[in-house]
C-alpha positions as CSV (number, residue, x, y, z in Angstrom):
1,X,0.0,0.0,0.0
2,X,1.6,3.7,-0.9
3,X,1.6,6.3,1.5
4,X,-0.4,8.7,1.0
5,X,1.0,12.7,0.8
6,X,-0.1,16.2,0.9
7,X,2.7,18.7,0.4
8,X,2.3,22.3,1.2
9,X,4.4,25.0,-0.9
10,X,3.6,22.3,-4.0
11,X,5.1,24.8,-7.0
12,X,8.3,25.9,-5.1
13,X,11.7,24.9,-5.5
14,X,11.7,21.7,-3.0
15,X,7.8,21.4,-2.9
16,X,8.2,20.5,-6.8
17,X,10.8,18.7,-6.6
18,X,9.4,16.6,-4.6
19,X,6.5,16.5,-6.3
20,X,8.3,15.0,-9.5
21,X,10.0,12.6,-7.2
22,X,6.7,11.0,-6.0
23,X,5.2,10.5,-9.5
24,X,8.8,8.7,-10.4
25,X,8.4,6.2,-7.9
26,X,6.2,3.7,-6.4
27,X,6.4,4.1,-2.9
28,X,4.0,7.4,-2.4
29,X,0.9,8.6,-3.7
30,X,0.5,12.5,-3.8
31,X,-3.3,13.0,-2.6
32,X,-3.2,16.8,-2.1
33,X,-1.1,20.2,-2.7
34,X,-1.3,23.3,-1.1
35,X,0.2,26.5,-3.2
36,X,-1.3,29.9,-2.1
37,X,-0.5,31.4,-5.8
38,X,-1.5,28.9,-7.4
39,X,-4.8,27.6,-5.7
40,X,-7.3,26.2,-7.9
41,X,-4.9,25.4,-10.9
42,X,-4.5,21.9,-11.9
43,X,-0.6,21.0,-10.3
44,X,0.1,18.5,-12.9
45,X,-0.2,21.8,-15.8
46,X,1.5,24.1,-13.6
47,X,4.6,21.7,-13.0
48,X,4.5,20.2,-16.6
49,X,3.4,16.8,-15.2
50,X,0.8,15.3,-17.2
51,X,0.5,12.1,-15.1
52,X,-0.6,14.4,-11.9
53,X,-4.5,15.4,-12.2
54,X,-4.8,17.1,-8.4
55,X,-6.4,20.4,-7.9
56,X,-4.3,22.6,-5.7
57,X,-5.9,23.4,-2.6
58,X,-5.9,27.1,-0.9
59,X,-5.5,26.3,2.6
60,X,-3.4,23.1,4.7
61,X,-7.8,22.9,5.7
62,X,-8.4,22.1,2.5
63,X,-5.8,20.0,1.8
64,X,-6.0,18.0,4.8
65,X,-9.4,17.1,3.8
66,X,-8.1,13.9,1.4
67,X,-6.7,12.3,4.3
68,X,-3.1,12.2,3.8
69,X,-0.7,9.6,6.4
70,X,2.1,12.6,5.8
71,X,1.8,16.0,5.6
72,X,5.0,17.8,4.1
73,X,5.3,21.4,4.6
74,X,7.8,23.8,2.4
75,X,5.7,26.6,2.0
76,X,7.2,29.8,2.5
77,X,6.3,32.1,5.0
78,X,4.5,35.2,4.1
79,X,7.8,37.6,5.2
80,X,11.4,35.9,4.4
81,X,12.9,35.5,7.7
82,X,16.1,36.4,9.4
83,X,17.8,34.3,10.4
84,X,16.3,31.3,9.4
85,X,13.8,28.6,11.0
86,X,16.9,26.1,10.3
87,X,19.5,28.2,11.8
88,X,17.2,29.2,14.9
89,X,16.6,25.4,15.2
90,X,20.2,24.4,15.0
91,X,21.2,26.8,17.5
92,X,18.8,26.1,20.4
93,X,19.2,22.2,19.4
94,X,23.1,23.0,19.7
95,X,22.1,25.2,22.7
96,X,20.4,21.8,24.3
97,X,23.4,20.2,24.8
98,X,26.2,23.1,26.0
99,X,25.4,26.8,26.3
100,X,28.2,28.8,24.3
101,X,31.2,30.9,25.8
102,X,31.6,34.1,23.6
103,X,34.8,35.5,23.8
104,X,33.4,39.1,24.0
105,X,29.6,39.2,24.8
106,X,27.8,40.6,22.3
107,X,27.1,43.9,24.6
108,X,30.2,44.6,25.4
109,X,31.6,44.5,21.4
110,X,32.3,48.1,20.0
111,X,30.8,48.9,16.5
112,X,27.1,48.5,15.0
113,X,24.8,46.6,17.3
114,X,23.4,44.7,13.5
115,X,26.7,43.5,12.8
116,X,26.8,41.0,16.0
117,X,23.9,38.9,14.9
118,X,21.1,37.6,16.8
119,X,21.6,35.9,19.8
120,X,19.7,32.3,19.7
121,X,20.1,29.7,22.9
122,X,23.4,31.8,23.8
123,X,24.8,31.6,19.8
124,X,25.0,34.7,18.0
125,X,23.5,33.8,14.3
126,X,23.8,35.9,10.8
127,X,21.6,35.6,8.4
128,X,22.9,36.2,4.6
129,X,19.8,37.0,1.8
130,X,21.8,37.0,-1.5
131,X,22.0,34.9,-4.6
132,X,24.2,32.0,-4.3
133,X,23.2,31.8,-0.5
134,X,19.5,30.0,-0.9
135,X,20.6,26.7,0.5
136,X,23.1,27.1,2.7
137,X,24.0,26.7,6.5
138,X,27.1,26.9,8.2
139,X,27.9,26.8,11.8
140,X,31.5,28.0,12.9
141,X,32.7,26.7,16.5
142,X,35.4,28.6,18.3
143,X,37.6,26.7,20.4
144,X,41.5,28.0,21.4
145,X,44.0,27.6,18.8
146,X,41.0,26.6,16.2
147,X,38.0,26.6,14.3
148,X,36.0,23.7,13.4
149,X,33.5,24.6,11.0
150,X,30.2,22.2,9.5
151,X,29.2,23.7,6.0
152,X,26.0,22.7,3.4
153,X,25.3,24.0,0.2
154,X,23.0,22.7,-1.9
155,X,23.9,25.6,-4.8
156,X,20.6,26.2,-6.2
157,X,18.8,22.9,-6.6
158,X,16.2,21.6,-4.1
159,X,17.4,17.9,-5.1
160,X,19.4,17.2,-1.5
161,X,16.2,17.9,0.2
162,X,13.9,15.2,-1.7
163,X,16.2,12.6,-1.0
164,X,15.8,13.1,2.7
165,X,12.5,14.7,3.1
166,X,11.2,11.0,1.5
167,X,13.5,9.0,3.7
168,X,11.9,10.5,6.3
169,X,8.3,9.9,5.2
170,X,9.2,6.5,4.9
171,X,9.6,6.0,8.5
172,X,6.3,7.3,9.5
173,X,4.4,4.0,9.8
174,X,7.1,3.4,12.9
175,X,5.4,5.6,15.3
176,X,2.0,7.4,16.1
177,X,1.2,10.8,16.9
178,X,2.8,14.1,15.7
179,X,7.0,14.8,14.8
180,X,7.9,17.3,13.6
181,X,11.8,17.9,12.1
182,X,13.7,15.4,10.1
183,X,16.3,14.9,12.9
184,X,13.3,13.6,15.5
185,X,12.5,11.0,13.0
186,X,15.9,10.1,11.7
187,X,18.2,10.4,15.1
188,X,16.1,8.6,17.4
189,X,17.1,8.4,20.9
């Protein structure tokens, strides 16, 4: 039996990708699509998949109505943000385990007040909205004598994210109730 899918944020970059990806295989069964601009279009026209005959829904209400066993969300929120939901959740996850040491708290650093960043669980976290930055986190540790760093870019294809957005959605007949983030599902404790 496929599982069956609703993914919010259908037409964007990772929401279409996504979308392709399901009508590839044989493991999932798209039931639904949310896409705020494009609500009421057929998705299979707008993404230039003929085998996909689903109106797209206005609202996750809507949506929700077919009954889907996963619900996939990568719809954008209506003002960008800054920084990031993934940098916000990296840093109080990082946070979680050991509060950081700045060298010079952020109060105490001479120069513009926007230049230090925001401080997140005791991190202080930049946000860069450029070209060439759409998929990309990087978090620099500071330690005596050196700096470790942990860097992902995905350039500017959604791709990485299928592959792990779908392993994840496999796993969702291993539990009941609500998760939400890849990491709860895929690092279990």
């Amino acid at each position: 039996m496929k599982t069956k899918v609703t993914i919010a944020g259908a037409t964007g970059s990772v929401g279409s990708a996504l979308v392709a990806a399901i009508c590839r295989g044989d493991e999932f069964e798209l039931v639904s699509a949310v896409a705020r601009k494009s609500a009421g279009k057929n998705l299979g026209k707008v993404l230039n998949l003929p085998l996909i005959d689903i109106e797209i829904s206005k609202s996750v209400e809507d949506a929700l109505r077919a009954k889907p066993d996963v619900f996939i969300d990568y719809g954008k929120p209506k003002y960008v943000q800054a920084p990031s939901g993934t940098a916000r959740e990296m840093a109080d996850a990082m946070g979680d385990i050991k509060k950081p040491s700045p060298f010079v708290p952020p109060d105490e650093a001479l120069g513009l007040k926007e230049a230090r960043g925001a401080t997140v669980s005791g991190a202080q976290v930049h946000s860069i909205r450029s070209p060439g930055f759409g998929f990309s986190v990087e978090s620099i540790f500071g330690l005596p004598g050196e700096r470790p760093v942990l860097r992902h870019d995905a350039s500017e294809s959604a791709e990485p994210y299928v592959y792990g957005t779908l392993l994840v959605a496999k796993s969702i007949h291993s539990f009941v109730g609500l998760k939400r983030g890849t990491d709860s599902l895929l690092f279990k404790e």
